[in-house]
C-alpha positions in Angstrom: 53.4 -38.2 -58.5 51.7 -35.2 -59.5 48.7 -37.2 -61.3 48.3 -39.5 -58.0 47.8 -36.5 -55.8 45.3 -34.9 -58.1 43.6 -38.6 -58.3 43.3 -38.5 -54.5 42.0 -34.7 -54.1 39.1 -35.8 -56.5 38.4 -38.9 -54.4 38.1 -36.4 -51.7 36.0 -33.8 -53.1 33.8 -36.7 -54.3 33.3 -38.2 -51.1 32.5 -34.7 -49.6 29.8 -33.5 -51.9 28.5 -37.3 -51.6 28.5 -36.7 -47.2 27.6 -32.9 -47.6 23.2 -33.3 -48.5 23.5 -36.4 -45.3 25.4 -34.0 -43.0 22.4 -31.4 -44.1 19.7 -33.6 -43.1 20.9 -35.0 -40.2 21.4 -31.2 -39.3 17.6 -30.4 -40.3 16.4 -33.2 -38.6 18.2 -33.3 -35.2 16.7 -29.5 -34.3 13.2 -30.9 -35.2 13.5 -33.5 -33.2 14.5 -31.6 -30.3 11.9 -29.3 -30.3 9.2 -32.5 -31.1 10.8 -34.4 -27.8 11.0 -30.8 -25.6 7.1 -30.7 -27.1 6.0 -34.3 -26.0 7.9 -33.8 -22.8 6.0 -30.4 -21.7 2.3 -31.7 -22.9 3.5 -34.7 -20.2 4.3 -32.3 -17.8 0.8 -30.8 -18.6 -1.0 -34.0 -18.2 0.7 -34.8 -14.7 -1.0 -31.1 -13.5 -4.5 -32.8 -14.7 -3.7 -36.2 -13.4 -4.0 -37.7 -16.5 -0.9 -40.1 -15.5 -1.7 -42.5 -18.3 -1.4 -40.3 -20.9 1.6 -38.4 -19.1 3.5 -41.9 -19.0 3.7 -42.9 -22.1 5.1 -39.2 -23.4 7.4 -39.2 -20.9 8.4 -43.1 -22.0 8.7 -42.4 -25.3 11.0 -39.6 -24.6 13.1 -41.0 -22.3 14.3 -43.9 -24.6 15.3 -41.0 -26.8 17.0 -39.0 -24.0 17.0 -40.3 -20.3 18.3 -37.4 -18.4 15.9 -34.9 -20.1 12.6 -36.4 -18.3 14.1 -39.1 -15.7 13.2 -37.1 -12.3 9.1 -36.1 -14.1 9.0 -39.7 -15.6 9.4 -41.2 -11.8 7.5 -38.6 -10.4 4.7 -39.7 -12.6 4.6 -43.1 -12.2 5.0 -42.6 -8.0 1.7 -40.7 -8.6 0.1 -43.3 -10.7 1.2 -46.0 -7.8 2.6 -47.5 -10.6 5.6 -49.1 -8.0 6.8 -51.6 -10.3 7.8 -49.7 -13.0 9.0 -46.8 -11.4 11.3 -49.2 -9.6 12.4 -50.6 -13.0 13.1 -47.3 -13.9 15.6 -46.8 -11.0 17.5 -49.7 -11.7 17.6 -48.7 -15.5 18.7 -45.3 -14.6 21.6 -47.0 -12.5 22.9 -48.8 -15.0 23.5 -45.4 -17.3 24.6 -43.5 -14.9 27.1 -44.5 -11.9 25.5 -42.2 -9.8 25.3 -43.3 -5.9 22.2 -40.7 -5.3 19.9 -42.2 -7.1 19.5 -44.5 -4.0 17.9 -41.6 -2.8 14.7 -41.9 -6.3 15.0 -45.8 -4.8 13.8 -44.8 -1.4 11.2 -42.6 -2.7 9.9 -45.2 -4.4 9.6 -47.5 -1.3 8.5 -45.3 1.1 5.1 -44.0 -1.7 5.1 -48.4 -2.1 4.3 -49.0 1.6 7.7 -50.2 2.4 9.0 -48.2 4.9 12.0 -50.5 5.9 13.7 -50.4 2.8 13.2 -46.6 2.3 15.3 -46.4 5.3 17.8 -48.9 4.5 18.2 -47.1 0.8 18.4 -43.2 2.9 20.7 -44.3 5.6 22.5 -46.2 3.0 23.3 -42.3 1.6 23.7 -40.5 4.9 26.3 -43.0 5.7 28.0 -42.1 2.9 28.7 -38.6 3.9 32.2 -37.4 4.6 32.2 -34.0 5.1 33.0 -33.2 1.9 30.7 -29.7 1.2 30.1 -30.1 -2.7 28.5 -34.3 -2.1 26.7 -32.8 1.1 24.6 -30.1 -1.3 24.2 -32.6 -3.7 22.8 -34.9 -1.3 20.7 -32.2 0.4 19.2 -31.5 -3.0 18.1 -35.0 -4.2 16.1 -34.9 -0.9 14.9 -31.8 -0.8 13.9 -32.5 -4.5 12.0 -35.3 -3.4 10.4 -33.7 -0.9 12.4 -35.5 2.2 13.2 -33.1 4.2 13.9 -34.8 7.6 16.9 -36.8 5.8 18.1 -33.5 4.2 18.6 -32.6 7.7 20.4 -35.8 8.8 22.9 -35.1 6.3 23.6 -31.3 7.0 23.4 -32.7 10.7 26.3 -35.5 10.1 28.4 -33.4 7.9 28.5 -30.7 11.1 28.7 -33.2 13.5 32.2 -34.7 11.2 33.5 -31.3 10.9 33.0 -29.9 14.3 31.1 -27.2 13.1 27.6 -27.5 13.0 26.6 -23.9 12.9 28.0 -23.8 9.7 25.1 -25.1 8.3 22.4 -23.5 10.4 20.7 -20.9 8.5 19.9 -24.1 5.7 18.8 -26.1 8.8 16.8 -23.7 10.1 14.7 -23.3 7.2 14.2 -27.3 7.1 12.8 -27.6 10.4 10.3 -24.4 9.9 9.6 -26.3 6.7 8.5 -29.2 8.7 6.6 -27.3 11.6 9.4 -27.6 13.8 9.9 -24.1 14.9 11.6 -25.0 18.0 14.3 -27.0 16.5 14.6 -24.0 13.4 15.0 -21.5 16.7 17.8 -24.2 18.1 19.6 -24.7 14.6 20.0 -20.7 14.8 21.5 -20.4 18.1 24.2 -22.7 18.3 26.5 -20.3 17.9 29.2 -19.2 20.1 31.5 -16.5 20.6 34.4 -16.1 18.2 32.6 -18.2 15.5 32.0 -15.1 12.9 28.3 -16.4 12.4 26.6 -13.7 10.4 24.0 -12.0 12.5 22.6 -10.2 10.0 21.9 -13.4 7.6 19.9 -14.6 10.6 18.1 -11.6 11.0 16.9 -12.0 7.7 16.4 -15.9 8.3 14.0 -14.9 11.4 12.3 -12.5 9.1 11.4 -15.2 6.7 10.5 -17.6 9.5 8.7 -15.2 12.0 7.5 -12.5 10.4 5.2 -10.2 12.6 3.9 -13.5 14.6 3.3 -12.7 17.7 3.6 -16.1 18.9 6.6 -16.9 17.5 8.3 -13.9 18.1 7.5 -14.5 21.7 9.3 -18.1 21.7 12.1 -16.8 19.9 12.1 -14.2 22.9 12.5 -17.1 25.4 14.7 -19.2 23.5 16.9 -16.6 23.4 16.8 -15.2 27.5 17.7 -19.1 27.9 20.9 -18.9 26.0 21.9 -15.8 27.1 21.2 -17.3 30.7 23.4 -19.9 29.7 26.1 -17.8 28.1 26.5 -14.0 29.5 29.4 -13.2 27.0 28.0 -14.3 24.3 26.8 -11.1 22.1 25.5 -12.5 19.1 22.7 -13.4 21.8 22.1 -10.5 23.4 22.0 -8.4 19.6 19.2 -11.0 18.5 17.2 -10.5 21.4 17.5 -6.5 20.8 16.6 -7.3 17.6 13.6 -9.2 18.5 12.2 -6.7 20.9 12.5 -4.3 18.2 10.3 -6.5 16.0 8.0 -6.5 18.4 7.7 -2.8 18.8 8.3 -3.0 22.3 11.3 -0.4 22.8 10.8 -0.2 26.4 11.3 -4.1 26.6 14.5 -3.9 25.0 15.9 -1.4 26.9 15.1 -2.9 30.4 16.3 -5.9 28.7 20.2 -4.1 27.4 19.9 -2.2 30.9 19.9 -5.7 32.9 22.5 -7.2 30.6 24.8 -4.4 30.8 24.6 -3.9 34.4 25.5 -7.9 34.9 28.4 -8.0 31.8 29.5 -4.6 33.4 29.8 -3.4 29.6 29.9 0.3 30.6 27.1 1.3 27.8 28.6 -1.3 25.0 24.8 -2.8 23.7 22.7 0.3 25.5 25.1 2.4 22.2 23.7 0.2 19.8 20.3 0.1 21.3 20.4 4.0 21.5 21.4 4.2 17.7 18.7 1.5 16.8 16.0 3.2 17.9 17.5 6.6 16.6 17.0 5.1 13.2 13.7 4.1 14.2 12.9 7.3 15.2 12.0 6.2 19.0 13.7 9.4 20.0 12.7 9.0 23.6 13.8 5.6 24.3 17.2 6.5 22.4 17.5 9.4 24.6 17.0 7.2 28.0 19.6 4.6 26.3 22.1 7.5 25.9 21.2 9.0 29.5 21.6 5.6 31.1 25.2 5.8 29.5 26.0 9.6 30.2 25.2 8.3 34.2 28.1 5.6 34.0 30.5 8.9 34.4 33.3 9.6 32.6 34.9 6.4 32.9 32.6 4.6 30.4 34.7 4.6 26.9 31.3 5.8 25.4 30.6 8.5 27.8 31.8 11.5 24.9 30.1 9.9 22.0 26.8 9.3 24.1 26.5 12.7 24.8 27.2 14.0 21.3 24.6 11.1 19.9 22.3 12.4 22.4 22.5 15.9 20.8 22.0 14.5 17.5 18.9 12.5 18.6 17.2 15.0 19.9 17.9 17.9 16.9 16.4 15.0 15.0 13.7 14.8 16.9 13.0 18.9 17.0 13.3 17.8 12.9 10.5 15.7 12.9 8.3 17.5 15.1 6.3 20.0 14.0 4.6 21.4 17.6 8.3 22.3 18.6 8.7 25.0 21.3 10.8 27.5 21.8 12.0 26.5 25.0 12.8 23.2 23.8 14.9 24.4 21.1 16.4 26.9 23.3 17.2 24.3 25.6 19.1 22.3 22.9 21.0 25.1 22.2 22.3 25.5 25.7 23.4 21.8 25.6 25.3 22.4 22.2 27.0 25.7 23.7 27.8 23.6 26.6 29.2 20.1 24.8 31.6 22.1 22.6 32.7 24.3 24.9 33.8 21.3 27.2 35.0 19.5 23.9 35.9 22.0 21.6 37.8 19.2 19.2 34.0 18.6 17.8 34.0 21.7 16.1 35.7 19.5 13.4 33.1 17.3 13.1 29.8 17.2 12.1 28.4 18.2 15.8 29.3 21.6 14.6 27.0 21.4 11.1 24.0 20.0 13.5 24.6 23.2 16.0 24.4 25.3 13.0 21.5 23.8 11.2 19.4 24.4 14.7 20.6 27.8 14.9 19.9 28.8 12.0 16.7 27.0 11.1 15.0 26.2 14.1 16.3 29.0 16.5 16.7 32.1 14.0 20.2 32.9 14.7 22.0 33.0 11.4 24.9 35.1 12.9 25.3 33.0 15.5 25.1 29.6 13.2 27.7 31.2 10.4 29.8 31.9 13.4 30.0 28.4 14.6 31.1 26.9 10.8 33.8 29.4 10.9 35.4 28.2 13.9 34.9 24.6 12.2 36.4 25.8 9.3 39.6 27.3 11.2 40.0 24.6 13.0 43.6 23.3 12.0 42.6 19.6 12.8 39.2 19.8 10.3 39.4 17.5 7.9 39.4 19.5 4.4 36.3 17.1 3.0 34.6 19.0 6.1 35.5 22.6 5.4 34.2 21.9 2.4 30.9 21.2 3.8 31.0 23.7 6.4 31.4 26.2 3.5 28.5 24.9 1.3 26.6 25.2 4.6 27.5 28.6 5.0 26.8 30.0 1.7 23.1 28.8 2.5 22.8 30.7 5.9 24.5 33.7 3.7 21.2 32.8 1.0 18.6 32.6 3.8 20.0 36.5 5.2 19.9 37.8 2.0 23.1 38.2 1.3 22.8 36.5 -2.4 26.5 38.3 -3.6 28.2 36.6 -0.5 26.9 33.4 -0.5 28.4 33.4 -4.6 31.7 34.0 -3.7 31.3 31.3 -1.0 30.3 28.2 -3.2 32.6 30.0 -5.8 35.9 29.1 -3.6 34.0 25.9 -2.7 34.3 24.9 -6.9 37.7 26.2 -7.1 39.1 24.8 -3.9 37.4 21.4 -4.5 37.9 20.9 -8.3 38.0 17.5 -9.1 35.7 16.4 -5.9 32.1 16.2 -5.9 31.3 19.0 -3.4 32.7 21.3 -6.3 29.6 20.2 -8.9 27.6 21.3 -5.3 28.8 24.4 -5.4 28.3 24.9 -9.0 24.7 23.8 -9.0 24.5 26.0 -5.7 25.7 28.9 -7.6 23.7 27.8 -10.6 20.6 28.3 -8.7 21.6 31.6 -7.1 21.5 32.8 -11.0 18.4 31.5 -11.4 16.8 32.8 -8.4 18.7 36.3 -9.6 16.5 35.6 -13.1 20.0 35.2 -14.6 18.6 32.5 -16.6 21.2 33.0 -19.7 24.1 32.3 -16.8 22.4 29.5 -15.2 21.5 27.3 -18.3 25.5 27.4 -19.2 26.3 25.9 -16.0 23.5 23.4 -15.9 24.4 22.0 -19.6 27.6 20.9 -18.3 25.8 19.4 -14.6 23.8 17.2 -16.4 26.6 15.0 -16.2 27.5 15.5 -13.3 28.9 12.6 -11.0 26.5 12.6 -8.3 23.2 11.4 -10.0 21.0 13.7 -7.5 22.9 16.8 -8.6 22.7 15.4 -12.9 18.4 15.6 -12.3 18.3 18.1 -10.0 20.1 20.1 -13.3 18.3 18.3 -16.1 15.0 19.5 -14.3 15.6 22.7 -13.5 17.8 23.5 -17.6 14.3 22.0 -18.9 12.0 24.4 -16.9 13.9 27.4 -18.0 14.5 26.7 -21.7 10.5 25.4 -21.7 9.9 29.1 -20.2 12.0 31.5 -21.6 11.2 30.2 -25.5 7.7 32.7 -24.6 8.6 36.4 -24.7 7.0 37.1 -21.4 9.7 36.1 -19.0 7.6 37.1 -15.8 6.5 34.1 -15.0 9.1 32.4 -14.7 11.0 35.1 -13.2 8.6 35.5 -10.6 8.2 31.2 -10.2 11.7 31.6 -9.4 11.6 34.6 -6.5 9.2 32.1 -5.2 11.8 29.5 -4.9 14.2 31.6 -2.9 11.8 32.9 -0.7 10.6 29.2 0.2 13.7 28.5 1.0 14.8 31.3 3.1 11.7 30.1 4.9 9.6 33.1 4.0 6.7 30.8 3.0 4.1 33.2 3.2 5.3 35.2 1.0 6.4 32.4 -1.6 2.7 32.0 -1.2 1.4 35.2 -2.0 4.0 35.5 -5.1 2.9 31.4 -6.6 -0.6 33.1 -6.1 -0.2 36.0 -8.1 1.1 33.3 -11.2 -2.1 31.7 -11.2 -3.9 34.7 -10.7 -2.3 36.3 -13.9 -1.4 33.5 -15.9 -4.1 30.8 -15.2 -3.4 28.4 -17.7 0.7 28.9 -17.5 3.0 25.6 -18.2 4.8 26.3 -14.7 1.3 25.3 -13.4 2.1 21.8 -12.2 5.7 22.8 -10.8 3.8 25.6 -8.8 2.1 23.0 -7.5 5.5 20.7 -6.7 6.2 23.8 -4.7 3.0 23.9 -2.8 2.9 20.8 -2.0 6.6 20.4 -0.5 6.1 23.6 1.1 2.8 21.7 3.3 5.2 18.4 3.7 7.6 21.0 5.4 4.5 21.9 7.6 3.8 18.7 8.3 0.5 19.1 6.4 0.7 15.9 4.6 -3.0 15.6 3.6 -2.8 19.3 1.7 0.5 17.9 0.3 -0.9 15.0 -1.0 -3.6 16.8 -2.6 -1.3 18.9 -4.8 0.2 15.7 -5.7 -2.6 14.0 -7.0 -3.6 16.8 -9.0 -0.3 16.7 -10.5 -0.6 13.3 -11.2 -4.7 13.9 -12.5 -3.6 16.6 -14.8 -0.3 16.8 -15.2 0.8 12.9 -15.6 2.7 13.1 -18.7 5.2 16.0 -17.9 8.5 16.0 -16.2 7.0 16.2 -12.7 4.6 12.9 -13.1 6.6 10.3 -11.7 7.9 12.5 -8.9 4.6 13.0 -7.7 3.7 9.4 -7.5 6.8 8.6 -6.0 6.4 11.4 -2.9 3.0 10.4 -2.4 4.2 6.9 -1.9 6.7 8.0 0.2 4.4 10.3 2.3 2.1 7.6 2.9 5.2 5.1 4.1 7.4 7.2 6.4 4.8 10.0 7.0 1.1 8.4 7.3 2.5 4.8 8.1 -0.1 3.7 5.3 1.9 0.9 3.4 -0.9 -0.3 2.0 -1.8 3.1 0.2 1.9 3.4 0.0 2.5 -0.4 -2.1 -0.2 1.3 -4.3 1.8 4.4 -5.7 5.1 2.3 -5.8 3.1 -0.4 -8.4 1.6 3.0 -10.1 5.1 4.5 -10.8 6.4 1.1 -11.8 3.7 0.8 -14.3 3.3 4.3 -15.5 6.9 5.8 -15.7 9.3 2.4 -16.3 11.9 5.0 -17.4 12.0 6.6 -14.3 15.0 7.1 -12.2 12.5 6.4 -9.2 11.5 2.7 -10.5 14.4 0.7 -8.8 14.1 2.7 -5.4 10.4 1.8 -5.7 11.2 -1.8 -6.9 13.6 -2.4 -3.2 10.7 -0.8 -1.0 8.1 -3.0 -2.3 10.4 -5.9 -1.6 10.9 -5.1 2.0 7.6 -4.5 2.6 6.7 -7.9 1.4 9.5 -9.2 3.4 8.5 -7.1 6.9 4.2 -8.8 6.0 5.2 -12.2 5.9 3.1 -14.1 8.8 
């Protein structure tokens, strides 16, 4: 027994090392092929950009008898373009014998319809789109074989009988939509987008970015999308979804006023009490159309106290127009004396916002805009007493407060502030705040020893702004205290606290004195950071952008490079409304620094301006 079993081991091993050297070659050959047919296939493919059908068809031929699906759709495609009719018929029919599949009806019809036989193109599509049966996965598939062949009024036909079998033809709008613009059927694309009604969930913001793709800044087609849409709204008065697009359409077309007559005639026949004038009013807050905001909230506020949005109108208001003073750099003092009156008056009548962040905006105007630190420190300590604050919000009432403490001088007080802030906060990110906060405070002290300790461990911090704001400023002390002569940097950073106690002129005079002493210093370039986001605070942007291209000139390898590039891209978008000069410096950073943190921020703006172009 034992001899037999050995007998039939050998056999085994024999017949193995006799397959082994085949198995090896048909290994070694079987790659090599492939990469000869994926060859054959893409000089084809090359030959069909030329024209050069001939020469295309019998590549693709040869390669097909080897492997069908890899060539089929070019193969057909080739011989449609060669008006070679017969054959590309032929080819159907062979491919339908391999494969069972009931879409290839649809490569039947394409070859009838290029063959001058318009009738049976028909018969073969309608054959499909009578197939449909509301079944999602067959209704993409089918979409695609048309779309792939370049039919897109039957793709339509079958997104339109699937909706029309599931009673929900909205479903498929957006898809639709796109078809018909593909087409040149704007009006229909407009109609595909507006069949909804209310209830539905349809996604406005997916149409949004739909109309975006469709209308771009058109003029003309914004303006039929306008009527289409005071049609429907005609037609249905409850219907939101209608009322938010037009908004949104007015706001495309820049014309704020428009859209608020427009929300002012809806709401007044809806009797919404302010419902769409609160979102128009917060639109163009974002926007920055402070003035139309403010009318939007004032149109409100006059509804009386019976509007459910009367409160939060007037508190938005505030907002708006602190923003406003923000952004403006002719500001008044009666203006912002007058905004100060308004705050005094709002809380005093609702005293509950002193827990909310009406209370850190008050502050930030007294103590910024109107000079009143005492005042501004006073308000945050009734926030913070406040039983019903929320403790997230103490927080930040107290980091605020340890700034206005910075910005009187009182450097000790403000310590012990953001100190309690770290303790009080430990395992939240307002405690790595305060610790940078305090961090700085040694730095601006000259306490650099102190400082770099709690920078090492902020470099990791959570919050990514805080972990660079730390790396940078742990690299520009141990870059300057390595020299013996410590001045500098000590003086560099009496600047910093002076600029931001807002005693710019003499963070001035002390950056001057650097230069002047130390001409060719390494804290040259982020003397010159300084300058220049001391003029941006000024409004001076064309001084700021100066500093930053000499940054960039001189300085472009250092730590402060791809900042500079990125501010003066950002200065030219939201400051100079240059997008053009703006794309520029977000393609510069992108190709000079790819490490930098500011690459995929610059990546997204470059997208959306390409998106906001399109015609």
């Amino acid at each position: 027994m034992v001899i037999k079993h050995t007998f039939e081991l050998k056999m085994v091993f024999a017949r193995i090392r006799f397959i082994l050297p085949v198995l090896l070659v048909i290994l070694l050959i079987l790659p090599e092929r492939g990469l000869l047919a994926q060859s054959k296939a893409d000089q084809a493919r090359a030959f069909v950009a030329e024209k050069k059908y001939d020469k295309a068809i019998d590549l693709f031929s040869e390669v097909y008898s080897a492997s069908p699906d890899s060539v089929y759709q070019d193969y057909l495609k080739a011989l449609v373009a060669a008006r070679k009719y017969k054959q590309a018929e032929q080819l159907v029919e062979k491919q339908m014998t391999l494969r069972n599949n009931p879409l290839l009806a649809a490569d039947m019809g394409y070859v009838y319809e290029n063959d001058g036989k318009p009738a049976k193109a028909k018969a073969e599509y309608d054959k499909l789109v009578n197939m449909v049966n509301g079944d999602f996965m067959f209704t993409d598939k089918l979409v695609k074989a048309f779309t792939d062949l370049g039919n897109d009024e039957y793709a339509i036909k079958v997104y339109e009988r699937t909706g029309n079998l599931i009673g929900a033809n909205f479903y498929f709008s957006i898809p639709m939509a796109v078809l018909y613009a593909k087409i040149g059927d704007l009006g229909k694309a407009i109609d595909a987008l507006l069949v909804s009604i209310p209830g539905q969930g349809t996604n406005v913001e997916a149409v949004k970015a739909t109309l975006l793709e469709l209308l771009g800044n058109n003029e003309e087609k914004l303006q039929q999308m306008q009527k289409a849409l005071v049609l429907r709204i005609n037609e249905h008065p409850d219907n939101m979804y209608y009322v938010e697009l037009l908004t949104w359409i007015f706001t495309q077309k820049n014309d704020w006023d428009g859209a608020l007559m427009q929300m002012e005639a809806i709401d007044e026949r809806n009797k919404e009490n302010g419902k769409h004038l609160m979102e128009l009013a917060r639109t163009a807050h974002a926007a920055k159309q402070y003035q139309v905001a403010q009318r939007a909230y004032d149109d409100i506020i006059a509804k009386g106290k019976e509007s459910p949005y009367f409160i939060l109108s007037r508190s938005e208001r505030l907002t708006t127009e602190l923003d406003r003073i923000k952004n403006n750099p002719a500001n008044t003092t009666e203006e912002i004396n007058a905004l100060v009156a308004l705050y005094d008056s709002f809380l005093a009548y609702y005293p509950k916002y002193y827990c909310q962040q009406a209370a850190s905006d008050f502050a930030t105007l007294l103590a910024l805009y109107a000079g009143n630190i005492k005042h501004a420190i006073t308000v945050l300590q009734k926030g913070i007493d406040e039983p019903d604050t929320k403790r997230s919000m103490v927080g930040q009432f107290k980091l605020q407060m340890g700034d206005y403490l910075v910005l009187n001088g009182k450097i000790w007080d403000a310590s012990l502030v953001y100190s309690q802030v770290d303790k009080e906060f430990k395992q939240d990110a307002l405690a790595e705040d305060a610790r940078f906060r305090n961090a700085k405070l040694a730095y601006y002290r000259g306490d650099f020893e102190w400082a770099q300790r709690q920078l090492t461990i902020l470099k990791t911090a959570t919050s990514q702004l805080i972990a660079n704001d730390a790396i940078y400023l742990s690299v520009l002390i141990t870059e300057n205290v390595e020299d013996s002569d410590i001045v500098p940097l000590q003086r560099f950073a009496y600047a910093g606290l002076l600029f931001f106690q807002n005693k710019d002129n003499e963070a001035t005079e002390v950056l001057d004195s650097i230069n002047k002493a130390y001409p060719k210093h390494p804290l040259n370039d982020d003397i010159l950071m300084v300058r220049a986001d001391m003029a941006v605070k000024h409004h001076q942007y064309d001084k700021a952008l100066d500093y930053l291209k000499t940054i960039y000139e001189q300085y472009k390898e250092d730590v402060l490079g791809d900042d500079a590039v990125f501010k003066m891209a950002e200065i030219y978008q939201n400051d100079l409304h240059q997008n053009d000069k703006a794309r520029n410096y977000y393609e510069q950073l992108i190709i000079d620094y790819q490490g930098s943190t500011f690459v995929q921020v610059a990546r997204q703006r470059l997208a959306d301006m390409v998106k906001a172009s399109m015609p």
